[in-house]
N, C-alpha and C positions, 0 to 999 in steps of 0.2 A: 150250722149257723155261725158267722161269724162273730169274734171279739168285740168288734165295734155294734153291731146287733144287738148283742147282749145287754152293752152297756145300754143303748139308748130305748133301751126296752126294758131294764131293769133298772127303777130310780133307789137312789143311795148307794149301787156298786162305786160313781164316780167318789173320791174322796178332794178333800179342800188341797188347791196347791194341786189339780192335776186338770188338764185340758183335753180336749181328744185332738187324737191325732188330725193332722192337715190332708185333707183330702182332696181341696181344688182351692185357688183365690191366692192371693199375695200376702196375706196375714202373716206377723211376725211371730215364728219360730217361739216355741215354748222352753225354757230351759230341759221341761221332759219331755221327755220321748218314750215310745214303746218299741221294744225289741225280743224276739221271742218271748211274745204273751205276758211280757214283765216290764215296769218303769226305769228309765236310765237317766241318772245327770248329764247334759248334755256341756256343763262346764268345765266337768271333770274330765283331767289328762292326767299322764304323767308325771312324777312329783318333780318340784321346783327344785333344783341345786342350790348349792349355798352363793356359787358364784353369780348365780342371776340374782340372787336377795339381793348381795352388794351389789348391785350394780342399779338394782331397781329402789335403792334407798340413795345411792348417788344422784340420781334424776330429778330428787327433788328440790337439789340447789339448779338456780337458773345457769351456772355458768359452771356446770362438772364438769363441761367437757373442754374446759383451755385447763382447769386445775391439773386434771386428772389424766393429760392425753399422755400416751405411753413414747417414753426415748428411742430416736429412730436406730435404727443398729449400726452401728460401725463398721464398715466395709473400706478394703484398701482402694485409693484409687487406681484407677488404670491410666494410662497413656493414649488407650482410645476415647475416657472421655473427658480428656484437655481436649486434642486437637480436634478441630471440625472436622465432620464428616468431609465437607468437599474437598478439605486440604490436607487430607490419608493419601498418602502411596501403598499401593500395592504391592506384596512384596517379588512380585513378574511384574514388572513392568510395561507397559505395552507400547509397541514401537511408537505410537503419536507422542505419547511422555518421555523414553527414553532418548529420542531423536527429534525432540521438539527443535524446529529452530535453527537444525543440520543439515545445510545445502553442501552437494559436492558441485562444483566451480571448475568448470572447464570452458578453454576456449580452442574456438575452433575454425574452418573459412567453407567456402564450397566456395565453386569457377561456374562463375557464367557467361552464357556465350551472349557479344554484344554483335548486332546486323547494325548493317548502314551507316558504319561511320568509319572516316578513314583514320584517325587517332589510334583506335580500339581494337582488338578483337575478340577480349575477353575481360572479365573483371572480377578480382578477388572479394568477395563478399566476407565481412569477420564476423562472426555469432558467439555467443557467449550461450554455453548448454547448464541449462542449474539442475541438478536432483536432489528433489526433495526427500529426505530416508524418511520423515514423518509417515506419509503415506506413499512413498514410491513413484510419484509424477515427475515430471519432463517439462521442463519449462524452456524453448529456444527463444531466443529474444538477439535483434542485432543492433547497434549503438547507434545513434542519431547522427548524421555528417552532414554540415549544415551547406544547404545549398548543392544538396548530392543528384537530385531530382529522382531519388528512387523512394518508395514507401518500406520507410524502414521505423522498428521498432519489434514489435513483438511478431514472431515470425509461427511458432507454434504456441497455444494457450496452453496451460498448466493440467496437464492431465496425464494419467497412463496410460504407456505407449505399447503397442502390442510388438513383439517380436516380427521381423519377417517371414520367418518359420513359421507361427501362428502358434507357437509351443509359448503361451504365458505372454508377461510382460516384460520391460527392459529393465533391467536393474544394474547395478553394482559393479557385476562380474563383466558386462557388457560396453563399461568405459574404460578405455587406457590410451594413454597419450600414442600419437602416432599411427593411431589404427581410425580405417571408414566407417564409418558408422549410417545405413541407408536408414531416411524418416518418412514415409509417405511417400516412396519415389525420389526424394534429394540427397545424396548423398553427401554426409560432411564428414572434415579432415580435422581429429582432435589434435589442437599442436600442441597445449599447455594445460596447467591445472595451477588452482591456487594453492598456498600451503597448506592452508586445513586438508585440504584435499589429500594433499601427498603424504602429509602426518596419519589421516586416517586411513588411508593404504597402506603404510608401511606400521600401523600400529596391529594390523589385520593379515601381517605376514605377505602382502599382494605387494607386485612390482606393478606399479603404475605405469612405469617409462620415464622418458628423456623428454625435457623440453624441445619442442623445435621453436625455431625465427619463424615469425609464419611470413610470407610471400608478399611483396606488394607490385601491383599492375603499373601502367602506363600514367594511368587517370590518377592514382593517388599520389606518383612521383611530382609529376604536374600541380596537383591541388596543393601541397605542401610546399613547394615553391613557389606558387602564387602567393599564399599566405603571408611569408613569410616575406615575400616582397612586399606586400601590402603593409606587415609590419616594423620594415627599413629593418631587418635581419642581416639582411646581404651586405658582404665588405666592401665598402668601396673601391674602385677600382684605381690602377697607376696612376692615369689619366687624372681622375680627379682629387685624387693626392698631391699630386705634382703641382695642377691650379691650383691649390688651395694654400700651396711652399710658397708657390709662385705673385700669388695675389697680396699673402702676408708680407715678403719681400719687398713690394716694391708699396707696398703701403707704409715700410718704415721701421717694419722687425726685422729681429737678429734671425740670420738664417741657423737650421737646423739641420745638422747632420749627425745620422746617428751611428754610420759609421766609422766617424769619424771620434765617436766616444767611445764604440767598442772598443778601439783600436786603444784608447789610454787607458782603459781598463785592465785589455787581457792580453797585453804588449808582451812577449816570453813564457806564453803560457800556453804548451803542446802539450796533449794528448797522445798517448805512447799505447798501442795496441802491436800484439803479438797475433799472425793472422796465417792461416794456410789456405791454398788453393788446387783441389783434385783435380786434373787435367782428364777427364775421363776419354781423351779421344786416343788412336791406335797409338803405342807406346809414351804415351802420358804417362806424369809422375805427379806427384805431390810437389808445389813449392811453397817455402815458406816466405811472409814476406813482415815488415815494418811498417806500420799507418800510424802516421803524424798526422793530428789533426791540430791545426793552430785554430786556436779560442778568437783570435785578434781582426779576424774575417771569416771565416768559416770554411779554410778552405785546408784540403789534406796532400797528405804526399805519401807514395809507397815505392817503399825499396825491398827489394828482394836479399833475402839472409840467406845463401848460400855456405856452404861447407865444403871442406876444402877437398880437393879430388873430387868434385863433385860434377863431374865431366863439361861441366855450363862454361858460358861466355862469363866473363866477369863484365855483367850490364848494370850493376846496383839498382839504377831508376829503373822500375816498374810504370809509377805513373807521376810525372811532372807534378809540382806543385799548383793546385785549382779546386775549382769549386767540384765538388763527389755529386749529381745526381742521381736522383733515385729510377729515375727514367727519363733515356735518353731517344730524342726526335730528330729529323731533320726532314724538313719541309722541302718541296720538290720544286716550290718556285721561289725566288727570294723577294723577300718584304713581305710574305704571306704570314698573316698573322697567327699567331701560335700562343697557347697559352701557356701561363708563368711553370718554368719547370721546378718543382723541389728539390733543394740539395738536401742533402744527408744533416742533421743536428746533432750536437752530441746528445739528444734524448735516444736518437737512434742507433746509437755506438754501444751495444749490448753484449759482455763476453756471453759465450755462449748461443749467439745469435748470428745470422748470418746475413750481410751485408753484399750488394751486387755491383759488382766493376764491371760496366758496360758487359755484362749480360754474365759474367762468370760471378758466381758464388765463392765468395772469398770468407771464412766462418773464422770470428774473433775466438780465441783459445785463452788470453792470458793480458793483462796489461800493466805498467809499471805502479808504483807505490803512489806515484801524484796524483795518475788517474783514478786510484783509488778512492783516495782523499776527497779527491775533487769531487767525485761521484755521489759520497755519503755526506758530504755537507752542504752541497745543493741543489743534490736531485731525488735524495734518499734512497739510494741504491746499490744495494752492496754486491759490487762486480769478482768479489771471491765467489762467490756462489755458484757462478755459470763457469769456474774453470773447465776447460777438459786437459787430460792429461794425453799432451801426442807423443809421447815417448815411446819409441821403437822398441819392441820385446828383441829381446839377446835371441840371435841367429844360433839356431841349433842344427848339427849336421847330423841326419841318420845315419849308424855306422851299422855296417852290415855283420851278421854276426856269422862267425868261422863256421866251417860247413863242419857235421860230426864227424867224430873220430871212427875211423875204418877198421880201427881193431890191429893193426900192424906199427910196430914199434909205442913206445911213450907218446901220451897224448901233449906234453909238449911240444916234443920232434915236430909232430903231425901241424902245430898252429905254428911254429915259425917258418916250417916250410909253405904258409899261407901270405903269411907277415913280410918275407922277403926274398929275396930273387938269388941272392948268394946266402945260404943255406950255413947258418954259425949255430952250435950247441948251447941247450940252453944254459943260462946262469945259472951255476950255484952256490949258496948261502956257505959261502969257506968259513966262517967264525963258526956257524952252528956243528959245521963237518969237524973243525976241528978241535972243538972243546966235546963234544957228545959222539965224538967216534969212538966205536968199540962199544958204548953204551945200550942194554939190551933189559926192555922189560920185557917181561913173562905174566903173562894169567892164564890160571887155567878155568876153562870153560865147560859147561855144558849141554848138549842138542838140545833143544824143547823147543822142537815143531811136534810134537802130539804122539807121535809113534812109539808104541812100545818099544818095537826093537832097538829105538835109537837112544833108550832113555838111560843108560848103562855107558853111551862111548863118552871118553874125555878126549881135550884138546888143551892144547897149548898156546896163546895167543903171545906172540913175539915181537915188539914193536920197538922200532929202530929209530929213536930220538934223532939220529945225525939228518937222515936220509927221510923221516916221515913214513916207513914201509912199513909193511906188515908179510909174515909171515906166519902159516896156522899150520900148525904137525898135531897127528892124531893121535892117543896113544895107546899099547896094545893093553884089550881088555880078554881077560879069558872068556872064551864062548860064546864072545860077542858078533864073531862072524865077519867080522870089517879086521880089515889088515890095516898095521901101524906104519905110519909112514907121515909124508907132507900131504896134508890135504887142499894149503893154497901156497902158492909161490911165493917167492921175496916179491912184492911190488908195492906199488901204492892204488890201494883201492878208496873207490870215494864211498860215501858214506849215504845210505839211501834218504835220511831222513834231512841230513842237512845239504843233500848235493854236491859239497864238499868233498874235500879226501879227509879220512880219516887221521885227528889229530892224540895226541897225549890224554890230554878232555875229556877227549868221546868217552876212555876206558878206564872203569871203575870197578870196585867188586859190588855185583848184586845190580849190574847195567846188561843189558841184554844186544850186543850188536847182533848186523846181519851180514855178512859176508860169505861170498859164492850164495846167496841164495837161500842161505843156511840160517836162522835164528842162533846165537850163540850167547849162552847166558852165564858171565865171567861170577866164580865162587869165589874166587882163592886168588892172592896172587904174591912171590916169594919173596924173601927177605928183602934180597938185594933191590928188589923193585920198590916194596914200601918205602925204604930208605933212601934210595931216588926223589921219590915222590913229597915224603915228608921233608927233605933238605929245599926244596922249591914251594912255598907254602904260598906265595903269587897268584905261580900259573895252577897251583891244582887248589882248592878250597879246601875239597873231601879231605886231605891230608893236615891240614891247619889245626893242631889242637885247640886253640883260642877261640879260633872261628865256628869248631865242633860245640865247645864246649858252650856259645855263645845260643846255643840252637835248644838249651835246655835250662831257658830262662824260663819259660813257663814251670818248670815244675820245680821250680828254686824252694818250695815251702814242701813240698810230698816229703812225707816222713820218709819212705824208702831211699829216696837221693840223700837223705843227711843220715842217711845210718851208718856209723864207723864200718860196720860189715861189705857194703861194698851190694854192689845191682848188679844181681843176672844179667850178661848182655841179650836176652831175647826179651826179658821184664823191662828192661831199660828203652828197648824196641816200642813195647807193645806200650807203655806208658806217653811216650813219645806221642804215636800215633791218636790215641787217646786225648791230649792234651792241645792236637792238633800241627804239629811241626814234625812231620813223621823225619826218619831217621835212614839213610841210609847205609847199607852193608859195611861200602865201607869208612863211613862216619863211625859207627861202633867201633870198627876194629883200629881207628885211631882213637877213638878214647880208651879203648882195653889195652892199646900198647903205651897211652902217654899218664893214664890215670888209673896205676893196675893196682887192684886187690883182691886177697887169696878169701874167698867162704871157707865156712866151718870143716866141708868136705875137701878142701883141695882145690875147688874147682877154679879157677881163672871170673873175678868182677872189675867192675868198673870203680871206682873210688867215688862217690858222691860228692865228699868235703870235698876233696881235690879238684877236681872239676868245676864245681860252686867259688871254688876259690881263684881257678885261674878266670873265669869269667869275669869276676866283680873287680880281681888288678891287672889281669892282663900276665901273670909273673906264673912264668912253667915250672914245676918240680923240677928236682936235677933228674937227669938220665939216671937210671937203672945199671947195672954193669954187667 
């Protein structure tokens, strides 16, 4: 039996302040309720916070909520929200934005072929091609000519154009001046582009091309002539210049000639050009000639400027004094009318330019001081500019060079017997013969081409001031295996390195020549020869104390060079090189004979102070005895 059973079957179980449960019907809920077998508050929740107290004690003013509404928070602004949405850039761009607005501008023609008229037979049509980069269309369109009777104006509509290939659309890469371009079947000839155009090909690395002229037909020559007659353009003619002198005249005016003012105008006033003419035909020459243009008629005169022996006629006039046309006619019936011929102006007197005398090409090169004048104060044109320089380059004659020497006698012998037909000995230098005869240096040398056995022989180097010779004697080494004797003859050998013969110069101690074939590397060389050498301080440098001593400015402050003691000469070497002014053999061995001092041991040094000293005045110790 159930709970509710109970109850309503058991009177005074219910208690006061309790309902029974709802069992069907819309009746309002009882604050109690029953829940396993036992009564529950139905009002009772979870307990209240303190912050819903305040808040539920605020409510009871009518206007808590303007008193009491809470500070909005402070946040930084942004940049996106100043500007409107619609007027943000993206930070890609997209081609309708980046390229809003940017036509590329070309123009262009196509040929069409005209039936049934005898005028015509074909007609230049001109087009203007736009592309649009916004969205890549094609817009052709051709200019209105009025009264053309063709239907012109927009030729293709604004859209993109597919390749002929069928590979994509047309773009960019596909216009350049000078090139066809097929549209549907018509082929068109781009001649031009406008600057934007070319600015933004050539800002994009791309060669657009070359302007061309673009072409005009028969009909448009015609059409622009009519025009222009219709809008009294045209000059009028002698004829009715002449009525109109003529009409004035006898009406009662002064006659008018304006030749007749040129004339007191520019009465001694000639034009002086300097002119040459190539004669291109079979033994033609260049002639040069004088053009006189008188200011006072318009008319010139050319003389020919001949040179003397110049094998010519002494003809001076070239061309009589007259009017210069620029082309010249002659009608094959007389009285046949012919129109007015142009003479030459001085606008068209151009140095630098070339002017035609009944058919020859005669090119201005140069003109006097007046027509200079004349030129730049009233035509502004400065005729130095166009000088050319015809000045004949110096006649040079190829000399044939002497055939080589055959190895028989001196090779002088050999080139005068080239030189001339009666056969004389060559010159010789008699002052050098005869102050430096008998005169004989010596060095002695040694082998070093690499060979052991050779590295033990010495040599003699004998060289003959008077006569420039050499002689090389070898000299006996015990166990050396090589016999003493002369190894090269008295002569004169040239010198491999300079092709030369072998001079004074060449030979130094610690210099390596090469003669017969032989590397020879001079050590030593004797008394009598330094002494030579040193007494000519000139021709040889190595031997110049001053000049030695001059070579050991960089190390003017090294404690070693200022030591009273005196520098090793291979420390004085090695320092040298070091310092960067390396030192030659025999550079030392004239500081060791001109600036000598003895070390602690005995040994033979270089004097530092001394040396230091003769560098800075120039003033040599005395000689030694």
């Amino acid at each position: 039996m159930t709970l509710l059973a109970k109850s309503a079957s058991v009177p005074g179980l219910m208690k006061l302040g309790t309902t029974m449960p709802k069992v069907e019907g819309n009746a309002k809920k009882a604050t109690l309720a029953y829940k396993h077998s036992s009564a529950i508050d139905l009002m009772r929740g979870p307990p209240i916070s303190d912050e819903a107290m305040r808040l539920a004690q605020l409510m009871q003013t009518p206007s808590w909520r303007l008193v009491h509404t809470e500070p909005a928070s402070k946040m930084a602004t942004t940049l996106e929200e100043i500007v409107p949405r619609n007027m943000r850039h993206p930070k890609i761009a997209p081609a309708w934005l980046k390229h809003d607005k940017q036509v590329l501008r070309f123009n262009g023609y196509f040929q069409e072929m005209v039936v049934e008229r005898s005028d015509e037979q074909s007609r230049i049509r001109h087009v203007t091609l736009m592309y649009h980069m916004e969205d890549g269309t094609i817009r052709v369109s051709e200019p209105r000519v009025e009264n053309s009777g063709i239907p012109q104006g927009s030729l293709l509509k604004r859209h993109r154009i597919p390749r002929p290939d069928g590979q994509g659309f047309l773009g960019p890469d596909d216009l350049r001046c000078g090139m066809n371009i097929t549209l549907y079947g018509r082929t068109y000839h781009i001649s031009s582009c406008d600057r934007f155009t070319r600015w933004f090909y050539e800002e994009n690395g791309i060669d657009v091309g070359q302007d061309e002229a673009p072409p005009t037909d028969t009909w448009t020559k015609s059409y622009e002539f009519r025009k222009l007659a219709e809008k009294g353009g045209l000059p009028m003619t002698r004829a009715l210049i002449e009525a109109k002198s003529m009409a004035k005249y006898m009406a009662g005016g002064a006659p008018q000639n304006g030749k007749f003012a040129q004339f007191l105008l520019n009465d001694r006033k000639v034009l002086r050009f300097k002119a040459y003419w190539d004669d291109t035909t079979l033994y033609g020459v260049r002639t040069y000639f004088v053009i006189h243009y008188y200011l006072c008629d318009n008319t010139c005169e050319i003389n020919e400027a001949q040179c003397r022996n110049s094998g010519r006629d002494v003809y001076p006039m070239f061309m009589k004094r007259g009017p210069l046309y620029k082309k010249n006619e002659t009608n094959c019936v007389p009285a046949m009318l012919q129109p007015d011929v142009q003479p030459y102006m001085p606008e068209d007197m151009i140095v630098g330019q070339p002017i035609y005398v009944w058919n020859r090409k005669v090119i201005l090169y140069d003109c006097d001081e007046f027509t200079q004048n004349f030129y730049m104060e009233f035509l502004g044109i400065d005729q130095t500019q166009g000088r050319i320089d015809v000045s004949e380059k110096p006649v040079t004659h190829k000399k044939l060079a002497p055939p080589p020497h055959h190895g028989v006698g001196s090779e002088e012998d050999s080139l005068i017997s080239c030189q001339m037909i009666q056969i004389k000995p060559p010159k010789v230098n008699l002052v050098k013969l005869m102050t430096l005869s008998g005169e004989v240096c010596r060095f002695e040398a040694k082998m070093t081409n690499g060979e052991p056995e050779d590295e033990q022989r010495r040599f003699v180097i004998a060289f003959y001031p008077a006569e420039d010779k050499i002689m090389v004697s070898e000299l006996q080494q015990r166990n050396s295996g090589h016999m003493a004797g002369k190894f090269a003859d008295k002569r004169k050998v040239k010198n491999p390195e300079t092709g030369r013969y072998f001079e004074l110069t060449d030979f130094f101690v610690g210099k390596t020549v090469t003669i017969a074939a032989q590397p020879l590397q001079i050590i030593r060389a004797d008394e009598h020869c330094l002494r030579f050498l040193e007494a000519r301080p000139n021709e040889f440098p190595y031997a110049d104390p001053v000049a030695c001593a001059k070579r050991l400015e960089p190390l003017a402050t090294h404690p070693e060079l200022n030591s009273a003691a005196g520098v090793d000469p291979d420390r004085l070497k090695e320092l040298a090189d070091l310092a960067g002014t390396p030192l030659v053999d025999h550079e030392v061995i004239t500081l060791l004979r001109r600036f000598p001092a003895q070390g602690p041991d005995g040994s033979p040094r270089v004097s530092g102070p001394a040396a230091l000293l003769a560098m800075k005045t120039g003033i040599l110790p005395p000689d030694l005895p």
